[in-house]
N, C-alpha and C positions, 0 to 999 in steps of 0.2 A: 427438499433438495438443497445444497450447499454450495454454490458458487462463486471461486475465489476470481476475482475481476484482475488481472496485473496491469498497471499501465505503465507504458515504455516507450511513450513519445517525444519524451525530454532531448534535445542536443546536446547537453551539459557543459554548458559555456563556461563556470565555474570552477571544472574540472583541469581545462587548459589544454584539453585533448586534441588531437587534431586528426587524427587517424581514423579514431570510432568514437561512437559515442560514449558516457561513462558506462550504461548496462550492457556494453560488450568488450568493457576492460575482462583480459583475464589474469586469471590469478591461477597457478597451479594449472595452466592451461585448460579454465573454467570460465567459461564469460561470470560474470554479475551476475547477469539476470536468472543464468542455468539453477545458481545457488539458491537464488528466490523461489525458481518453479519448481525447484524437488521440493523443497518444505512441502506445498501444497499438494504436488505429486505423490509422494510417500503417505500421507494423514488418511488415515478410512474412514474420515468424515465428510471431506472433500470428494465429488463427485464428478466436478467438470472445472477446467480451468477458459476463460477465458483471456487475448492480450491482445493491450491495444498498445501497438509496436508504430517506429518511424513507418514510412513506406518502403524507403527504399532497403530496409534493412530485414523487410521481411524473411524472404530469401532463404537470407545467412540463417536468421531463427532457425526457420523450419528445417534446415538443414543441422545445428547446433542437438535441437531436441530429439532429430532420428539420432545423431550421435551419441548422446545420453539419455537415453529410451525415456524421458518424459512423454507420458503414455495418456496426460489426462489434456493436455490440451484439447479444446474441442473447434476453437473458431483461432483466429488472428487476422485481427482488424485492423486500418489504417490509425495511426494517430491525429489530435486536432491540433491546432493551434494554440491551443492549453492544455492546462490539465484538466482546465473544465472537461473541457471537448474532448480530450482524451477515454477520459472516464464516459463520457456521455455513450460515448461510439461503441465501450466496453459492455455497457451496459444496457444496450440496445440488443449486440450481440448476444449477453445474456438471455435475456428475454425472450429471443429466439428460441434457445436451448430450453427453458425450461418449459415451454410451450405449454403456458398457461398453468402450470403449478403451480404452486405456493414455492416460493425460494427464498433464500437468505443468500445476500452476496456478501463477501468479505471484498473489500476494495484497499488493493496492496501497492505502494512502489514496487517498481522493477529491480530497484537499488538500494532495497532494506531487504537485506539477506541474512540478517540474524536475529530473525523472531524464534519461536518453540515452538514445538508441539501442543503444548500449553497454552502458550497464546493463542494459535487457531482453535482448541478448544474451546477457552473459556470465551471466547468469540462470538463460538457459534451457541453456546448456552445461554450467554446472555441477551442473544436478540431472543432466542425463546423468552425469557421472562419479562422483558419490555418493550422489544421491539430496535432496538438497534444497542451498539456495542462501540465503545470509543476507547480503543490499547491509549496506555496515558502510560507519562511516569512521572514521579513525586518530583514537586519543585527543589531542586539542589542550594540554588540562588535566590537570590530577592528578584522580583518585577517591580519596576515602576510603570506606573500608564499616566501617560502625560492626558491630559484635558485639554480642551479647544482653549479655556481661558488662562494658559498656561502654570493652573495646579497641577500638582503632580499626587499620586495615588497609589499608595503603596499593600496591596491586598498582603493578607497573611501568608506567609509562607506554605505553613501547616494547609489552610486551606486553598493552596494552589497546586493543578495538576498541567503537564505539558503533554499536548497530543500529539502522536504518533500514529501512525497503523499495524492492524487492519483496522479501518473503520468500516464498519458492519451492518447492515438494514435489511429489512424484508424486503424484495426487489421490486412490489407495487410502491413503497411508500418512497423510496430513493427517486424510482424512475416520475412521480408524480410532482417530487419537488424540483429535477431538475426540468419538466416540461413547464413549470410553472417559471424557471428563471430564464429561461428560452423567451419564452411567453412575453417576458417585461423585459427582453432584453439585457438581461443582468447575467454577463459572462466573467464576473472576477471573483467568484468566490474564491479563497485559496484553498480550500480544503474542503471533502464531501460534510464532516460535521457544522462546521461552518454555515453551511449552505441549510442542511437540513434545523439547525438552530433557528437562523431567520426564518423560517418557513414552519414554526411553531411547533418539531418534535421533540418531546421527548429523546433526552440522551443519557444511555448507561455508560458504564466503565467498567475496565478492567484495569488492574495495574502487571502492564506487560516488562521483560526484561531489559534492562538499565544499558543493555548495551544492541539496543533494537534503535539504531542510526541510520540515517539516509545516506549514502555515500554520495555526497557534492563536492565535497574538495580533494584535494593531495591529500591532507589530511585524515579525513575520512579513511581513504584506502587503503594509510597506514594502520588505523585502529583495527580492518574489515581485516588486514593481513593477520594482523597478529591475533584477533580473535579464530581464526582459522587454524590458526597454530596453535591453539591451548585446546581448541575441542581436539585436532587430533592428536595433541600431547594423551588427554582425558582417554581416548578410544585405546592408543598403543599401552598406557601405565596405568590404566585406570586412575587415573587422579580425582 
């Protein structure tokens, strides 16, 4: 069983918005988020989505996905005060759903709306082969990492990847490391690989597409428009 996790609990202070949140900006009279849950909705790999949504904007969801027959939602659950939390509450709900299967979640932003097909595939084949899945993509730029003792530390380019989502797990081993950070009180992970790193998993990759962004800024929403514009330039000309 394939469970895409979405979570959608963010404010988007960032954003500058004041009306809604960023994943109910629309675009083309399309919230954000609608564009995230067809990817997953559309895949015949994908079997249940779950979202972990504001509260108060439940609602609207549920009313937005009758409107665009997104048809795999199965739960939507309240957000946390992170994205810990967020994700935590997703993936509780999970759990629920897969009632004691074997599952693989994909754990996605609300507000990365231009992953593939592809990427959800290769997703989910590669937690088959190792047990989880971290969408990357090639370092463009140099990293520095500053040291406590004020060296600085410049890893190789070549050998540097930047993570994105889905990041991807078998839903025993995800939901074990975050009862363990629960457990010791450690609620700042920033990210589910992150988390499952310190907690001594094993991590695969994929290299997912270069224009697979979170929409946090004005900025952002400019790239998210125009990438919306060239796929359907792509559909009407075949380009």
């Amino acid at each position: 069983m394939n469970i895409a996790v979405v979570f959608a609990g963010g404010s988007g202070m960032r954003m500058h918005t004041k009306a809604r949140p960023k994943q109910f900006l629309e675009l083309n009279g399309k919230p954000i988020i609608i564009y995230t849950l067809e990817l997953f909705d559309n895949h015949p790999m994908i079997d249940s989505i779950v979202v972990a949504c504001i509260e108060d904007w439940i609602p609207f969801l549920e009313k937005m996905l009758r409107k665009f027959e997104i048809n795999k939602v199965v739960k939507i659950v309240p957000g946390g005060k992170t994205g810990q939390e967020s994700i935590y509450n997703g993936l509780c709900a999970a759990e629920v759903v897969a009632d004691g299967k074997d599952a693989t979640v994909l754990i996605h932003d609300g507000v990365r709306p231009l992953i593939t097909e592809n990427t959800i595939k290769d997703n989910i084949k590669k937690v088959e082969e190792c047990g989880s899945c971290i969408t990357c993509i090639p370092a463009t730029e140099t990293f520095i990492v500053k040291k406590e003792n004020e060296t600085l530390e410049i890893p190789s380019r070549s050998d540097s990847l930047i993570a994105r989502a889905p990041q991807s797990f078998r839903l025993v081993d995800i939901m074990n490391a975050h009862r363990k950070a629960i457990a010791e009180g450690h609620n700042d992970f920033i990210d589910s690989c992150t988390m499952m790193s310190h907690y001594g998993y094993k991590l695969g990759t994929i290299i997912g597409p270069i224009e697979n962004i979170k929409i946090t800024t004005p900025a952002d929403f400019f790239v998210f428009r125009a990438m919306i514009k060239v796929h359907e330039d792509q559909q009407i000309f075949g380009l």
